[in-house]
N, C-alpha and C positions, 0 to 999 in steps of 0.2 A: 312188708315186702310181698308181691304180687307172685302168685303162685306160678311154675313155668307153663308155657302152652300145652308140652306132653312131656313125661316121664323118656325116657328113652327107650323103658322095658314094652310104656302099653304103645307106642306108637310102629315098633316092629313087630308087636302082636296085633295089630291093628290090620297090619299089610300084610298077614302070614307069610312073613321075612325069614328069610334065614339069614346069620350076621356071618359076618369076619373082622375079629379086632373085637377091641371092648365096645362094648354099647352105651354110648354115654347115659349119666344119671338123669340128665335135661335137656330137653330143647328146647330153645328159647325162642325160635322163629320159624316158621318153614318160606323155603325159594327154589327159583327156579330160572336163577339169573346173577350168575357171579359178580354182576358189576352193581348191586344194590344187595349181597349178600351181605350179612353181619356176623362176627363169632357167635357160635352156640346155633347157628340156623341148623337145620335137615336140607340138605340138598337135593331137588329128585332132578334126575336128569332125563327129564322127558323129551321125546324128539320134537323138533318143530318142523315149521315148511321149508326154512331156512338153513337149520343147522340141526343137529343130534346134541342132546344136552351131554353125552357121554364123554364131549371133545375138550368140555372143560369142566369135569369132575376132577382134577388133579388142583385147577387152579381155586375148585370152593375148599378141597381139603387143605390148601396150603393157607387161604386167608380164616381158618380156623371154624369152617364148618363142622358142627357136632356128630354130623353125619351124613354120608351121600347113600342114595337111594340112586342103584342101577338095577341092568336087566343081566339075566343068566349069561346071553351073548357076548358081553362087557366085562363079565365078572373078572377073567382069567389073567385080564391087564392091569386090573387094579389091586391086585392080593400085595399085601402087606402093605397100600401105601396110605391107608387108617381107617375107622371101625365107616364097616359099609351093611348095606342093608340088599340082601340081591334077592331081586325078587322075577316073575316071569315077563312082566310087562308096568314099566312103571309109571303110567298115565290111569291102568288101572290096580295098579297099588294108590294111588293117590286120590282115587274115587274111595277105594275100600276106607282109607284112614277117614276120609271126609264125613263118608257113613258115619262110620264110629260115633266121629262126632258131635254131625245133630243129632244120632241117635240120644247122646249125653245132655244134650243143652234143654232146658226148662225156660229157656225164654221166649219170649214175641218173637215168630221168626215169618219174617214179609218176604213176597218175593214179587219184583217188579218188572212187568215186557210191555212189549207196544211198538207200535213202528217207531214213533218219534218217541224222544222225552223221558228214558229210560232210568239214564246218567243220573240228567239232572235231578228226577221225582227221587232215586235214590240218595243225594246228596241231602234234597230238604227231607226227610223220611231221617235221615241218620242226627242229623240237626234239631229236629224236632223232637226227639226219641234221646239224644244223649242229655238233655240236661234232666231228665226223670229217671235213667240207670245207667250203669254198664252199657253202652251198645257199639256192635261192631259190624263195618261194610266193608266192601269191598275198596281198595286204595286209590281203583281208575277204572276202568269200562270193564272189569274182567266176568265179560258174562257168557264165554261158548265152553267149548267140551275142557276146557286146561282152567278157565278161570274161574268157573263156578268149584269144583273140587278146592281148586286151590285155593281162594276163599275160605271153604269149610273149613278144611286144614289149618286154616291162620287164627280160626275163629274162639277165642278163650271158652272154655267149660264156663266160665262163672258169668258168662255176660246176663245181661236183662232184655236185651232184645237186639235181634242179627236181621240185616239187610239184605238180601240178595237181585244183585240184577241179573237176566234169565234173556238172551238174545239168540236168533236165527238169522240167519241165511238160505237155508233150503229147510226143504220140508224132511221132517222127521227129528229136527234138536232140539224142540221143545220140551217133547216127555221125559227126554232120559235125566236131563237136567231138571226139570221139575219134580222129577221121583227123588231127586239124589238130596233136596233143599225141604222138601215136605212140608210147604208153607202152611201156617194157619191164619196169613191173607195174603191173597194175592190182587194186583194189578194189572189191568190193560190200562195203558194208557189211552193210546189209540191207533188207530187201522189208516193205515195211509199206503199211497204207492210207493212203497216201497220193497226191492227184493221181486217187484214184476218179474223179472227174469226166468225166476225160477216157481211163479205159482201162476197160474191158470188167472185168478182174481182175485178181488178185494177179500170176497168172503173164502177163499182158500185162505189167505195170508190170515183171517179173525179164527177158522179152524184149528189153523199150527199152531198160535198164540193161545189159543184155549188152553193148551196141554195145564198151563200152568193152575187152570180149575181143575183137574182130572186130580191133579197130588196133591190136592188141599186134603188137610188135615178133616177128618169126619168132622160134622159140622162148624168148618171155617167159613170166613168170608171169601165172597167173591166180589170185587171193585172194578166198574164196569164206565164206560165215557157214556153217558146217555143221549150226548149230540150229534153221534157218529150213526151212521147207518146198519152197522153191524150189531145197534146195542142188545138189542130182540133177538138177534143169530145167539151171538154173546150171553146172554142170560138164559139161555133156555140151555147152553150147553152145560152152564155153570149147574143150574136147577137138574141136569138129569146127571153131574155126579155127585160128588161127597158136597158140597157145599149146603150149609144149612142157611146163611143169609147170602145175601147178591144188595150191592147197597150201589146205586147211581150216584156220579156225582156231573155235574154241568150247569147247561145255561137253561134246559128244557124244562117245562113244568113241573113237571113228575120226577127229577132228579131228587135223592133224598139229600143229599149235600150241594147246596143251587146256591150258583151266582146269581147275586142282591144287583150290587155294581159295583163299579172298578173304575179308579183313576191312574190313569198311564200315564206317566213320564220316561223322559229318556234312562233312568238309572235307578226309580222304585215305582211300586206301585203300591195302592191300598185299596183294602178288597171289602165287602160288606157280604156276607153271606147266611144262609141257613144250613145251619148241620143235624140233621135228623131234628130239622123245626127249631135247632136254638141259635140266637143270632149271633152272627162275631163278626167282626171288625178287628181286621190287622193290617200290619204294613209287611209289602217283602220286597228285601235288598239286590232284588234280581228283576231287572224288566222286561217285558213283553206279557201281552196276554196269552200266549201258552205257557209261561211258568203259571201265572194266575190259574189258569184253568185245571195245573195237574199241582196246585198248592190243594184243594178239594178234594184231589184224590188221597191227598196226605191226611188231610184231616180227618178223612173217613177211615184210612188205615190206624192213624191212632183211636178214632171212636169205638173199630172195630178190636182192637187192643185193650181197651180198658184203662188208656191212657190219658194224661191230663189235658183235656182239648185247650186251653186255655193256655200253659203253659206251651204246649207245642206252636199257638199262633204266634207268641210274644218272640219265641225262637227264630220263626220264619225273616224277621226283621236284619238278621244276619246272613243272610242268603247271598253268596256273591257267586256270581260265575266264573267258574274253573277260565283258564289260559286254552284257549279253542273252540268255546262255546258260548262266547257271547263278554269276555273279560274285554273293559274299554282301560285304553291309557293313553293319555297328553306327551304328546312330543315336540320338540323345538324344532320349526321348517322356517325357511326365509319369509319372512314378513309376518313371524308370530307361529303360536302353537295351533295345532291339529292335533283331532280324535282319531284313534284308531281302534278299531271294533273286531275280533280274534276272534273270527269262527270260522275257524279252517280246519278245525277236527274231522266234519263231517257233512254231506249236505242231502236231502233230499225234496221234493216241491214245498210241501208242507215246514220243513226248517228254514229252507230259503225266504220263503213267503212273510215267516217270521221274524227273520234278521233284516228284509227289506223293509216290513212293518216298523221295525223298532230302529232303522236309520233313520225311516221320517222321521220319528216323533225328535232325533237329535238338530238344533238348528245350528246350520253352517254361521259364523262368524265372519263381518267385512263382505269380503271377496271370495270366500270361500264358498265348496260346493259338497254336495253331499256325493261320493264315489263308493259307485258296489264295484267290487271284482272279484269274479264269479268265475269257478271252473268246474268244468261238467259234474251232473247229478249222475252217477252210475247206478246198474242193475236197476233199471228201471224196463228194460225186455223193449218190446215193438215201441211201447209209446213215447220213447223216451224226447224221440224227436218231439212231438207236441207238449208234452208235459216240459220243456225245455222254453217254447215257444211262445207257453203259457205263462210265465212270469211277466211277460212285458206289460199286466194291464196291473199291477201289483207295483213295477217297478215308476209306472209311470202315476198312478195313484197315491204315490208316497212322496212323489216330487225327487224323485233321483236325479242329480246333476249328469252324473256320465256314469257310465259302465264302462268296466274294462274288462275282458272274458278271454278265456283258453280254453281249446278242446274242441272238438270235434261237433257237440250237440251244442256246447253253447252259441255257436257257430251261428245257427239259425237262430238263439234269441236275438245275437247281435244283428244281425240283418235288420232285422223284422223290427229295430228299433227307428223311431224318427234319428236322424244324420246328427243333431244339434246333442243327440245322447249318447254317440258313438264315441267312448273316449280311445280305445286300441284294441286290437284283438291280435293274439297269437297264437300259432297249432299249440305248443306246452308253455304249459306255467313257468320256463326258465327263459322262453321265450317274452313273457308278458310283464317278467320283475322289474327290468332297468327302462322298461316305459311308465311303470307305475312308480315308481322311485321318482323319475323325472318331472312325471306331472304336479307328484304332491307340493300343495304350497301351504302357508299359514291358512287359518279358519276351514280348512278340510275339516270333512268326516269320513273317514276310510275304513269301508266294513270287508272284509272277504273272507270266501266263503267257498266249499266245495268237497267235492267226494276226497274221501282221504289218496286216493291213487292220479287224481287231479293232482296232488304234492302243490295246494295253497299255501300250506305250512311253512316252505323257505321264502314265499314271500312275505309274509309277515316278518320272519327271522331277517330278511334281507332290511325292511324298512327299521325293525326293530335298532339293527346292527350303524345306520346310515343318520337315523335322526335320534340327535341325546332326549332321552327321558328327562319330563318335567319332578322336580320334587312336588313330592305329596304337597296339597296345602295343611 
């Protein structure tokens, strides 16, 4: 039987807590969201944008939370109604407890940023890493000022090696969370326009993302894209702090982890590469050549691990992509089944560019047509309109049958396409569902795709909801 997460004593000593009520002997889970709580979790009722978590600490002590963690301001409402942890500010009580706990952990502990490909590098990272120990990541994207602590928090004393995703939006949230995670490797993935809005430029945006060389561990690795223009910014910031190696991975010459070559299909690919000069060959279950290209950064983070490279490649063969990032499913439409392609998580030039790439390579069926629908790329600042404008030579090099787009800047890619690829356009995505509904017919391929505030998401949920699911073969 598996030891609890925390004691009950060391986790309110953790948070220099004062209690009320008994403290329980275990906790079994930490949350921060009553509708995925479990009995025996720690509840912290940190405020969001949205809500105050304070408003349903009644309802985690009633489905048997082991304990709610609130603030002094809160305390007065909740006396007697079961053991609490009241602390001054419980966003950072839940840094403090997080501390605690890398402070405790003895394992491999990675942490991975970049404009794109964050998610995913930590998915294969966790996959590669569990079948040689203990290791534990994050559940879903939880990488800003709430997810990273909470993370730590969840994270077992006894694992063998912990995953951390590390994300920004503006400048200044890289270090704090990089201090709090103290990797001994980190990742950039890569530097892309993304977040324009809020930096100056490219090489501001490789800046911010550096932080996460700044809290490497004394002589840690630093994992760097070698095909990116930033990689020399990049390296030279890694080399003037704690970091004792910088290991390139890419297509470039001088990459210490280089792509050999790579065969793409629409649903795997298989890779041939050198890893610090030794050759491997694997397959992974996740297509496009930007997984390929940040499967090398994984490699290099287990090489830099002391990890089994071998058994980490065989791993990658299991690679599927999550439900918004690239997950395909077969559905029944009039005159036969169609592909639908779920990357409505998130979108920006360099994401899109990728899931248009990796439409082509799916062939339409009969009568069928390969369809993007697209809703705007946000925080992309001035240029958004050209970086917008700019897919059309992406779109049309991949052999897109039609487009269908929402929003404001997709606006102008739709313009700007020849007529024969104009499939609909509307100002919002609740606008553009019941024309893409209607168009879909058998041997479709239906990818879409867009900023998560575009709300691409109920369209999919809409088609999902309209066409029955094929059984697995």
């Amino acid at each position: 039987m598996s030891a609890p997460l925390w004691s009950g004593e060391k986790l309110v000593a953790a948070m220099a807590a004062r209690t009320e009520g008994t403290v329980p002997a275990a906790v079994t889970g930490v949350s921060i969201d009553t509708r995925t709580l479990e009995p025996g979790d720690a509840f912290f009722a940190i405020t969001g944008e949205a809500r105050n978590g304070h408003e349903f600490v009644a309802g985690a002590l009633d489905k048997g939370a082991a304990l709610a963690v609130i603030d002094e301001a809160h305390a007065a409402g909740f006396a007697g109604r079961g053991p609490l942890a009241v602390v001054p500010d419980v966003l950072k009580a839940m840094e403090q407890a997080g501390s605690v706990r890398r402070a405790e952990l003895e394992a491999g502990v990675v942490a991975v940023t970049g404009s794109v490909g964050k998610t995913g590098t930590k998915e294969a990272l966790r996959l590669a890493l569990s079948r040689q120990g203990k290791t534990h990541s994050p559940v879903a994207s939880y990488n800003n000022h709430w997810g990273v602590p909470l993370t730590l928090c969840r994270t077992p004393a006894d694992v063998a090696y912990a995953v951390y995703e590390i994300g920004m939006s503006n400048p200044g949230e890289i270090l704090p969370l990089a201090k709090l995670v103290r990797p001994q490797v980190s990742i950039i993935t890569t530097i892309q326009p993304v977040h324009l809005a809020a930096f100056a430029s490219l090489e501001g945006i490789a800046e911010e993302k550096a932080g996460v060389f700044w809290e490497l561990e004394p002589g840690g690795t630093a994992i760097i894209n070698a095909d990116i223009p930033q990689a020399e910014l990049l390296e030279r910031i890694a080399k003037a702090g704690p970091a004792g190696r910088v290991i390139r991975f890419g297509e470039s010459p001088d990459a210490d982890v280089r792509l050999i070559s790579c065969a793409l299909r629409s649903d795997v690919s298989t890779v041939d590469a050198l890893v610090m000069g030794k050759p491997v060959t694997y397959r992974i279950g996740s297509p496009g050549k930007h997984i390929v290209l940040n499967s090398l950064a994984v490699l290099a983070a287990v090489e830099a691990l002391g990890a089994d490279l071998a058994l980490a490649a065989l791993a990658l063969g299991n690679l599927k992509p999550p439900a918004g990032r690239g997950a395909q499913q077969k559905l029944e439409a009039p005159g036969g089944f169609f592909t639908l392609i779920d990357e409505s998580y998130n979108a920006n030039p360099a994401s899109v560019r990728a899931a248009i790439e990796n439409l082509g390579r799916i062939p339409a069926t009969g009568r069928g047509r390969r369809i993007a629908v697209l809703g705007d790329m946000l925080e992309l600042g001035p240029t958004g309109p050209e970086l917008h404008k700019d897919l059309a030579e992406t779109i049309l090099a991949n052999h897109v049958d039609a487009v269908f787009a929402c929003g404001p800047l997709m606006r102008g890619l739709y313009d700007s396409l020849p007529s024969n690829l104009r499939g609909a356009y509307a100002a919002q995505s609740s606008g553009l569902e019941p024309l893409v509904l209607d168009a879909i017919r058998g041997g479709d391929v239906v990818m879409v795709k867009g900023s998560l505030s575009s709300r691409m998401g109920p369209i999919v949920k809409a088609i999902m909801a309209r066409f029955p699911v094929l059984p697995a073969e």
